[in-house]
C-alpha positions in Angstrom: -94.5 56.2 3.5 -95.9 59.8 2.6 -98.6 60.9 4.9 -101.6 61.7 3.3 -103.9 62.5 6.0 -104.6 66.5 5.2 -105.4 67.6 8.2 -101.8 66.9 9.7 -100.1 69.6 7.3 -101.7 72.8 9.6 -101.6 71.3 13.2 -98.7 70.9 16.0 -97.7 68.6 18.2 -97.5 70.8 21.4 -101.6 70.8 21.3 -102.1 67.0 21.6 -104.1 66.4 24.8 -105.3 63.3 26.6 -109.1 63.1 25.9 -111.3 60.0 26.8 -112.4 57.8 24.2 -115.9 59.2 23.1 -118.5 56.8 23.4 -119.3 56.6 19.6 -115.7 55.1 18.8 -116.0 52.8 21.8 -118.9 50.6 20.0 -117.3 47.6 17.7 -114.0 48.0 19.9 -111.9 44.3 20.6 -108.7 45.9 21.1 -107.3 46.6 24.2 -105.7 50.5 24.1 -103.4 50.0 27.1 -101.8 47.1 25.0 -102.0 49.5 22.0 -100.6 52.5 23.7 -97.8 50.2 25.4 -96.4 48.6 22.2 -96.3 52.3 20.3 -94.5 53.9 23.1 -91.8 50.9 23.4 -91.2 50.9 19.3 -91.2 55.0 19.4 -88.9 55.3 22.8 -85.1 56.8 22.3 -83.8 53.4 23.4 -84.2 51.8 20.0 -83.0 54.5 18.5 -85.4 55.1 15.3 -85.5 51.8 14.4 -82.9 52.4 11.8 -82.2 49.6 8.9 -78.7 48.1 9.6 -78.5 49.4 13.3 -79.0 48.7 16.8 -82.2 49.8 17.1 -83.6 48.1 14.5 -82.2 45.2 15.7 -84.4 45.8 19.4 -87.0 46.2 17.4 -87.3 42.9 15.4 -86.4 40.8 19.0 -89.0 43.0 20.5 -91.6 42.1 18.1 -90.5 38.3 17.9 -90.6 38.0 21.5 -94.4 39.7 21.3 -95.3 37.4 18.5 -94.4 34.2 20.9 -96.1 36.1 23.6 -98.8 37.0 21.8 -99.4 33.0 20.8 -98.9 33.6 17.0 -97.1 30.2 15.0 -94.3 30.2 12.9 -95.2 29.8 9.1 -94.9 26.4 8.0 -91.4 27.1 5.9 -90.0 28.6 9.4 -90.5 26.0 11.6 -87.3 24.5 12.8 -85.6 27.7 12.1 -83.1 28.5 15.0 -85.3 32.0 15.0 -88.3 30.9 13.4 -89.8 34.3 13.3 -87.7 35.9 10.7 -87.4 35.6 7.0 -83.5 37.2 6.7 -83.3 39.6 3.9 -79.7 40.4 2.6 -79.5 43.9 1.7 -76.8 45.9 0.5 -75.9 49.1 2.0 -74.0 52.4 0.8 -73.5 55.8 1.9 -72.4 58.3 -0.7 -69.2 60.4 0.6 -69.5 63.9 0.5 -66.7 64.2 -1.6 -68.4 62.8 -4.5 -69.2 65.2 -7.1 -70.4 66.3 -10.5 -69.1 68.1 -13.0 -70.9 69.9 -16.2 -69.0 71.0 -19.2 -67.9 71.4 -22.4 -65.1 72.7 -23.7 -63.9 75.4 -21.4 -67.3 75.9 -19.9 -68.4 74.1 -17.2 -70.9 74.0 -14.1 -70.6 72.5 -10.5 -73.6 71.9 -8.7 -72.9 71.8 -4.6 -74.3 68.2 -3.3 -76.9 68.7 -1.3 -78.1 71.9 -2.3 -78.8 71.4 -5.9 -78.3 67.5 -6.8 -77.8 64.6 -5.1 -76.5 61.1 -5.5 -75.4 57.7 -5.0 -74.3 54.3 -6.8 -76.7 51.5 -6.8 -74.7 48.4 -7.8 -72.3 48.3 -4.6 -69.1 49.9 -5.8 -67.3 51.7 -3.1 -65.8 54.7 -6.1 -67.3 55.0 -9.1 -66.1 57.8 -11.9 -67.3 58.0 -15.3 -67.8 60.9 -17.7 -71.1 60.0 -19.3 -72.8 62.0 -22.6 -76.7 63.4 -21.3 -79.4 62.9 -22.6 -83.1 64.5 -21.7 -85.4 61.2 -22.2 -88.1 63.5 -20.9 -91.0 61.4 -18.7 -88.8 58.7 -18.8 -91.9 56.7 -19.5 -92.4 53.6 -22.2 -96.0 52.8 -21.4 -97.3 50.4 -24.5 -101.4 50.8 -22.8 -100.6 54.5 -23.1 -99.0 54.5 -26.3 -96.6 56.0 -25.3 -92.6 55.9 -25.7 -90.4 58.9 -24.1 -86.7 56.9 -25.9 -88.0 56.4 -29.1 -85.7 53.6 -30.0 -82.8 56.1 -28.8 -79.6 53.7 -27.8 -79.2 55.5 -24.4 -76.6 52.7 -23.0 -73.6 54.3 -20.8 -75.6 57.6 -20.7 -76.8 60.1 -18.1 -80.2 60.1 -18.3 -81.8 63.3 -17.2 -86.0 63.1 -16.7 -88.8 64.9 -15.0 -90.9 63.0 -12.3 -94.6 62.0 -12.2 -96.9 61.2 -15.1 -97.4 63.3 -18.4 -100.2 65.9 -17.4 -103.8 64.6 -19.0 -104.9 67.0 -21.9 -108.7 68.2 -22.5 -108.2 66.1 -25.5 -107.2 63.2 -23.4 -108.3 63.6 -19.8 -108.1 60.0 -18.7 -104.2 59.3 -19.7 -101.8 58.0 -17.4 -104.6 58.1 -14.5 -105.8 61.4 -15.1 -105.0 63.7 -11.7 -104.0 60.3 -10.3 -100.1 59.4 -10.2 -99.5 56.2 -11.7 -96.5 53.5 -11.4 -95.2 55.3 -14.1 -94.8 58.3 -11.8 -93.1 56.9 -9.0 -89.5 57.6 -9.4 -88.2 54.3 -8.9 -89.8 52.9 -11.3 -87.6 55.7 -13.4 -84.4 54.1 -12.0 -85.7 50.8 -13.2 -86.6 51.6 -16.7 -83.4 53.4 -16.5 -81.6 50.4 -15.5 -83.5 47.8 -17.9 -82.4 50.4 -21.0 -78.4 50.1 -20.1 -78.3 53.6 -19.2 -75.5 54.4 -16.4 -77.7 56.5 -14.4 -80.0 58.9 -14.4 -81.2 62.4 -12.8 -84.1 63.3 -11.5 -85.7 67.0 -11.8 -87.3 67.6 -8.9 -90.5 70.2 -8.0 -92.8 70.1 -5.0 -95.3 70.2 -7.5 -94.6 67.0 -9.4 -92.6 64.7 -6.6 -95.6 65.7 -4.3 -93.0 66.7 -1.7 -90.5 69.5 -1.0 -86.5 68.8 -1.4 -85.9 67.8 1.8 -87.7 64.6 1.6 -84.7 63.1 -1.4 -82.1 65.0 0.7 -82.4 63.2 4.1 -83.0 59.9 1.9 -79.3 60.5 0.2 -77.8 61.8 2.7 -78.8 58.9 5.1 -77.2 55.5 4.0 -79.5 53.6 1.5 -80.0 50.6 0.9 -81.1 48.1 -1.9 -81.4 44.2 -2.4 -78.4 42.8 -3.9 -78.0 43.2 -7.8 -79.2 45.8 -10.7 -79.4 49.2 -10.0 -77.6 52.2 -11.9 -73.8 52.9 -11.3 -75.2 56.7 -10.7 -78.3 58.0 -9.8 -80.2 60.7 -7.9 -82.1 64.0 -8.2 -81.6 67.2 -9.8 -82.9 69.9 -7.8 -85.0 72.3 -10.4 -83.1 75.5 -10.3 -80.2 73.7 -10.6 -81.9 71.9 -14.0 -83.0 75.3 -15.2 -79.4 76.3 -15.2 -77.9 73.1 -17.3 -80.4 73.6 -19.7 -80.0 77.0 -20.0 -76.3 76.6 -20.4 -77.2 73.7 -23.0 -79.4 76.4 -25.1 -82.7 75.1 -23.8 -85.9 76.4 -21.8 -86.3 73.8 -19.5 -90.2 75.3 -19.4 -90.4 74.9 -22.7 -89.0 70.9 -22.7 -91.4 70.8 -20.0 -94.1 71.5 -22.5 -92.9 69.2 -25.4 -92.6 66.2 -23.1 -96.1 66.8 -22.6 -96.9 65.1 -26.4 -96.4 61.4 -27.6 -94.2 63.2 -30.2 -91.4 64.1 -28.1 -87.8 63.5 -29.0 -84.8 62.7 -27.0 -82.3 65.9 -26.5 -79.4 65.2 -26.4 -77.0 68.1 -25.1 -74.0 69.1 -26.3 -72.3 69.3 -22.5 -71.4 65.9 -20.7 -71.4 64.6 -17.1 -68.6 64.1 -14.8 -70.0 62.5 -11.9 -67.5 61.0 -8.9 -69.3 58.5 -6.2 -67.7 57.6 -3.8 -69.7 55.0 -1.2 -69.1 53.5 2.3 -70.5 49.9 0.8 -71.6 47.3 3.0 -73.5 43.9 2.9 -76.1 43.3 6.1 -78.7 41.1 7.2 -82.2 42.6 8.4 -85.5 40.5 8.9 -89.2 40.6 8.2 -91.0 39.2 11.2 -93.7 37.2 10.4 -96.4 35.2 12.0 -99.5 33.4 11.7 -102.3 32.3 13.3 -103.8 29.1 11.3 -106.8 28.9 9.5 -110.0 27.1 10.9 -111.2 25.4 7.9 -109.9 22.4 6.2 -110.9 23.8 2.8 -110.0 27.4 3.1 -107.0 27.2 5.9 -104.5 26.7 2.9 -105.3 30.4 1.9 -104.1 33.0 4.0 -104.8 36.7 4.2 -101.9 39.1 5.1 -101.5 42.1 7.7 -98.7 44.4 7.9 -96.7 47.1 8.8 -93.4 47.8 8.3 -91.0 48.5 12.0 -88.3 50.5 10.0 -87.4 54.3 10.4 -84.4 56.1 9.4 -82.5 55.6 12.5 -80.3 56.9 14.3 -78.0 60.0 12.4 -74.6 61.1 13.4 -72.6 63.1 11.8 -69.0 64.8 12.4 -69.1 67.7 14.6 -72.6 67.9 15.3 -75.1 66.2 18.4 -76.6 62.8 17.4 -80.1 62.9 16.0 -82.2 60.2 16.7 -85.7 60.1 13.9 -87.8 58.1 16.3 -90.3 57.8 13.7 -93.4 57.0 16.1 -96.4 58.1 13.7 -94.1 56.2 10.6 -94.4 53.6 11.3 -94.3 52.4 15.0 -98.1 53.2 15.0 -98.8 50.0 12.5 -96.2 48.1 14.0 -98.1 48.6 17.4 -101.3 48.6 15.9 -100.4 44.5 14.2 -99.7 43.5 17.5 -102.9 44.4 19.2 -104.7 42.8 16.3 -102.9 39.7 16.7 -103.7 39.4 20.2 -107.4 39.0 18.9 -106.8 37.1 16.0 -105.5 34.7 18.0 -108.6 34.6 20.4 -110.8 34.3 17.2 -109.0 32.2 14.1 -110.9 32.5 11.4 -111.3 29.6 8.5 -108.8 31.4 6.4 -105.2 31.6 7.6 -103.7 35.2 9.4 -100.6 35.7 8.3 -98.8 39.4 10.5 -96.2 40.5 8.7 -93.9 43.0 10.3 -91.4 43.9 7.1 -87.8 45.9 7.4 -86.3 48.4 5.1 -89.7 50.3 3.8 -88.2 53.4 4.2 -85.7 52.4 1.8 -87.9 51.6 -1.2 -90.0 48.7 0.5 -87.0 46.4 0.6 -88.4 43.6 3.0 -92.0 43.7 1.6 -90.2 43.2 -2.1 -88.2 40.4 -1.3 -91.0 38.3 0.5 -93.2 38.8 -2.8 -90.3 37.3 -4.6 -89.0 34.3 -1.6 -93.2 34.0 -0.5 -92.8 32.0 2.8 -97.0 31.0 1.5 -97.6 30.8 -1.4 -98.5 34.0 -3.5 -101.4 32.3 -5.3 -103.0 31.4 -2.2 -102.4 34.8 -0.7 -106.1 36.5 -0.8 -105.4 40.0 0.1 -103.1 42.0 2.1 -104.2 44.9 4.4 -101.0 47.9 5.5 -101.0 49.7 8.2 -98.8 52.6 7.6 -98.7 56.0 9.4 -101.7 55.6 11.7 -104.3 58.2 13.1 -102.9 59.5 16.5 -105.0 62.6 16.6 -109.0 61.0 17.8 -112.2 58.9 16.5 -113.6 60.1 13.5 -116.7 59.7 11.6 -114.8 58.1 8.2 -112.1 55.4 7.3 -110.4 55.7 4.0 -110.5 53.1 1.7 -108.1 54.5 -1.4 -106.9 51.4 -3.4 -109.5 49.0 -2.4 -111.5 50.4 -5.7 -109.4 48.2 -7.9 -110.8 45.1 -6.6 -113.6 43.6 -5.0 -112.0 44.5 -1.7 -114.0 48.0 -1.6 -117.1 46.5 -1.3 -116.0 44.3 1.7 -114.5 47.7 3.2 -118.1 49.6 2.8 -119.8 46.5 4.5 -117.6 46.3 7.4 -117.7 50.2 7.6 -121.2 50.3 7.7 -121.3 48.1 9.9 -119.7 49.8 12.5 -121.1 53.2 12.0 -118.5 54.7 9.7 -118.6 57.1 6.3 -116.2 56.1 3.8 -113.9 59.1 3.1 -114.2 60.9 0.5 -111.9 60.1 -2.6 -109.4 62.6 -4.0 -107.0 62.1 -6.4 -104.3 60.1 -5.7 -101.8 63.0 -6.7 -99.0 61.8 -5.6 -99.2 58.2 -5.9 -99.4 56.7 -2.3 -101.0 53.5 -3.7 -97.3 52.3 -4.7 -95.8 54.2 -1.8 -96.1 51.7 0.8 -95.6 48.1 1.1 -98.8 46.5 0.0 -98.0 47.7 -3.5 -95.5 44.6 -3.7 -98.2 42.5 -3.0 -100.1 44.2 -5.7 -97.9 43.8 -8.2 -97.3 40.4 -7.4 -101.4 39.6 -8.1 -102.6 39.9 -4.6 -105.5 42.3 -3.6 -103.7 45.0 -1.4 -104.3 48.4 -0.2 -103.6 50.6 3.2 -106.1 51.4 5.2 -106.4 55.1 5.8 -108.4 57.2 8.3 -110.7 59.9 7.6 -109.6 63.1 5.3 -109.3 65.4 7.7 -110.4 68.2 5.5 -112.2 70.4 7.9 -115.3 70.0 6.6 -117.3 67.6 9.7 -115.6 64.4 8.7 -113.6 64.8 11.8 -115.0 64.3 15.2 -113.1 65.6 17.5 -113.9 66.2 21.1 -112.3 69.4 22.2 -111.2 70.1 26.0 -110.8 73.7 27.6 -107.2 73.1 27.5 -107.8 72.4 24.0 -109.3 75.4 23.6 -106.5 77.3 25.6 -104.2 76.4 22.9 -106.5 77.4 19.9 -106.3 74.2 18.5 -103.9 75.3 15.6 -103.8 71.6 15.0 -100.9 68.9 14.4 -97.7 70.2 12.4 -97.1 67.7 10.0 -93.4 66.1 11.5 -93.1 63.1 8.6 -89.2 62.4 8.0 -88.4 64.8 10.2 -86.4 63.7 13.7 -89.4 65.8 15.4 -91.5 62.2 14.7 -91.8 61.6 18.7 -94.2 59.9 21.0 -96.3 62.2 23.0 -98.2 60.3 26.1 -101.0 62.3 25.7 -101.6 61.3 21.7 -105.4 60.6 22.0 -105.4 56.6 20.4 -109.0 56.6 20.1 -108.5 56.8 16.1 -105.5 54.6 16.2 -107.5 51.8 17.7 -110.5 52.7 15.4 -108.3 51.9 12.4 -107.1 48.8 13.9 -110.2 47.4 14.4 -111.4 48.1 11.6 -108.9 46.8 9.3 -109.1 43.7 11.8 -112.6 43.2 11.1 -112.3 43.5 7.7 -109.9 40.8 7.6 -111.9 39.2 9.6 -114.7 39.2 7.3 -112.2 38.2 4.0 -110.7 35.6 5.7 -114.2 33.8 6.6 -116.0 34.7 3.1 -116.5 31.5 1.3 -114.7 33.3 -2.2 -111.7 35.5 -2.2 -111.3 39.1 -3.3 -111.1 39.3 -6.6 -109.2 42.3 -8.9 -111.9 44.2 -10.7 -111.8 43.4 -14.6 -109.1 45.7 -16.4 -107.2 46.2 -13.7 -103.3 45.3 -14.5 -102.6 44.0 -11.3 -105.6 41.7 -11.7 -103.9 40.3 -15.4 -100.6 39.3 -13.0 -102.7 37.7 -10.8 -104.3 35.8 -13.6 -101.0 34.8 -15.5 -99.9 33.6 -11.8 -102.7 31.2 -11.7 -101.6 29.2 -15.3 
């Protein structure tokens, strides 16, 4: 999950203090902050090793959080009970770790270009094959995008089967003639690159490039380049036999060497009209994988509904308890990415609400959901929506916790996503009620609605967003209570540490926001779960037409 929370991209970690919680953010407060601040530093400590999918660590964590979830008096799901571990929903993924002796080769006739892995591409297999090697004709497809609402088509009925696909991320830019297409500043699905390895996949291509800019992926290189050079994982079937990213200035130099301005492309993709290129060099691309097949688990719980009417409904928290693990590589000291903001903050925070929930059912079922594998394209969270331990159509809503505020109370909560359904409303209600602004919106540039792993829900019909905290923008919204020590350090602020092996637990986080956030999402569950309708998707909106179609 991409951290959004602006203030974090200009502060460091060393001037994190311990501050008592200000009286303002004490009002409304059930959850208990020693229980808060005990579960985030157990998930975040060295022992479990980052939590990583298909290791050790993740392993601690998933007993750790079954053996809370019994603690804690939550009940198995009905379609677990007997189970020999009747906490988990097992989710069979595939694993594969590209080699770095896989490479890829431009040319044509005696020309050619080698790009160095790492630097300027990067790249795995997606369908399991421990070596793959093909020598594949390119084509520039240039969005990537077939959009019918949008009217719009980037492959133009081009048969691109057994080709390399090369294609820019994000959507096509709005024009002043059109200012509301594809979401305006707003990222759409569209966007998101794996929906362009999907759409690359469903067209019979072999793979497909990526062209990366900060600009347009909303995040610098590094964020692709640990994810590749990590071992990644997938659920089992699909995929492309290649795939990865191209890293611009090494997509400036193909094209060049192909006769094109990949500026100028740039521009032309802009316009329904635009044409697949085909150009005149071809790919020879070489993966070879370390493949292998492994078992992980979503933990999940419940605490049953109240009502005989409503208590076959449920609504659904979670947070994911995945990080990118423990790293070890030849000749070099093991790294362990702790990963305590992302996400052992909402894996904490889920088990402090469901010590309340349980103390106060509601008439609508709770359903905490603890998934694996987010990190690696919301595996665990995908394949629940698809094997739903309750039924999808009598899920009302879920509410993600992801990447939590450790910094202090504020004034705001952030809402982004709940506009699409009648979930906002609920959100400014329970807000108010306990003295809170609603953040201000900003554009959704790059596309954190379908970053995180209530989008699966969403797409599956269900009401879903993740609850934010304020937008630290430096404008008042944040209230902070500065210390002379805070002061001492000039309160540069928090350096932004997200996929970075500096994501560490500091003892003297200040969890007055954290618990803020908790609550609040708690009590707007709260309030869902005893309403006497569910949420409903506002009219128009696509996930709202699934949603519909489900209930046929």
């Amino acid at each position: 999950m991409k951290i959004t929370l602006r203030f974090l991209s200009s502060l460091s970690l060393c001037s994190l203090l311990i501050i008592s919680v200000p009286a303002s953010a004490q009002k409304h407060l059930d959850l208990r902050e020693p229980a808060l601040r005990a579960h985030l530093a157990y998930l975040a400590d060295d022992l479990l090793e980052g939590r990583g999918t298909g290791q050790r660590g993740g392993e601690l964590a998933v007993s750790y959080l079954e053996a809370q979830a019994t603690l804690l008096g939550l009940q198995p799901v009905p379609a677990l009970r007997g189970a020999k571990q009747p906490y988990r929903q097992i989710v069979q993924i595939l694993g594969t770790q590209t080699l770095p002796q896989s490479q890829l080769v431009f040319y044509q006739n005696e020309q050619s270009y080698s790009p160095q892995l790492g630097e300027d591409f990067l790249i795995a297999n997606s369908q399991g094959k421990p070596e793959v090697k093909l020598d594949l004709p390119i084509v520039f497809v240039g969005y990537g995008i077939q959009a019918p609402e949008e009217n719009w088509d980037d492959y133009k009925a081009v048969d691109v089967r057994g080709k390399l696909l090369i294609m820019m991320v994000n959507d096509p830019p709005a024009t002043k003639e059109e200012p509301h297409r594809f979401g305006a500043e707003a990222m759409t699905y569209y966007g998101r690159w794996m929906y362009k390895f999907e759409q690359a996949a469903r067209m019979g291509a072999a793979g497909a490039l990526l062209i990366h800019t900060t600009e347009s992926a909303a995040y610098r290189w590094n964020v692709p380049q640990t994810s590749f050079s990590h071992e990644r994982f997938q659920l089992a079937g699909g995929g492309n036999a290649v795939e990865g990213w191209l890293h611009d200035a090494a997509a400036k130099k193909l094209f060049a060497a192909n006769g094109y301005d990949l500026d100028a492309l740039r521009t032309q993709a802009a316009r329904r009209d635009f044409q697949p290129i085909s150009l005149s060099m071809r790919a020879r691309a070489t993966v070879l994988s370390q493949v292998r097949q492994l078992t992980q688990a979503n933990v999940i719980g419940m605490v049953p509904g109240t009502d005989a009417q409503l208590r076959d409904e449920a609504i659904v928290y979670s947070a994911h308890w995945d990080h990118l693990g423990k790293v070890e590589e030849a000749g070099k000291p093991a790294q362990i990415w702790n990963g305590a903001v992302d996400n052992a903050t909402g894996a904490a925070a889920l088990l402090a609400m469901a010590e309340q929930a349980v103390r106060q059912p509601t008439r609508r079922t709770q359903i905490f959901m603890w998934p694996a594998a987010e990190e690696q394209g919301l595996i665990g969270s995908l394949y629940y929506v698809r094997h739903p331990l309750w039924p999808l159509t009598k899920t009302v809503a879920d509410l993600n916790l992801d990447s939590m505020n450790f910094v202090g109370a504020t004034r705001d909560i952030g809402i982004a996503g709940s506009e699409r359904s009648s979930l906002e409303t609920d959100a400014r209600e329970v807000a108010q009620r306990m003295g809170l602004r609603i953040a201000p919106a900003v554009p959704d540039l790059g596309g954190a609605y379908f970053r995180a792993d209530h989008f699966n829900f969403a797409r599956f019909g269900v009401p879903a967003f993740n609850v934010g905290s304020a937008v630290f923008s430096g404008d008042g919204h944040f209230d902070y209570v500065a210390s002379a020590e805070a002061s001492n350090h000039k309160m540069k602020g928090f350096k932004l540490d997200y996929h970075t092996e500096r994501d560490r637990y500091d003892p003297r986080w200040n969890l007055s926001g954290m618990l803020q956030q908790a609550q609040f999402t708690l009590n707007l569950g709260r309030k869902i779960a005893n309403a006497d309708k569910a949420p409903v998707w506002k009219a128009g909106d696509p996930y709202g037409e699934l949603r519909d179609q489900a209930k046929k």
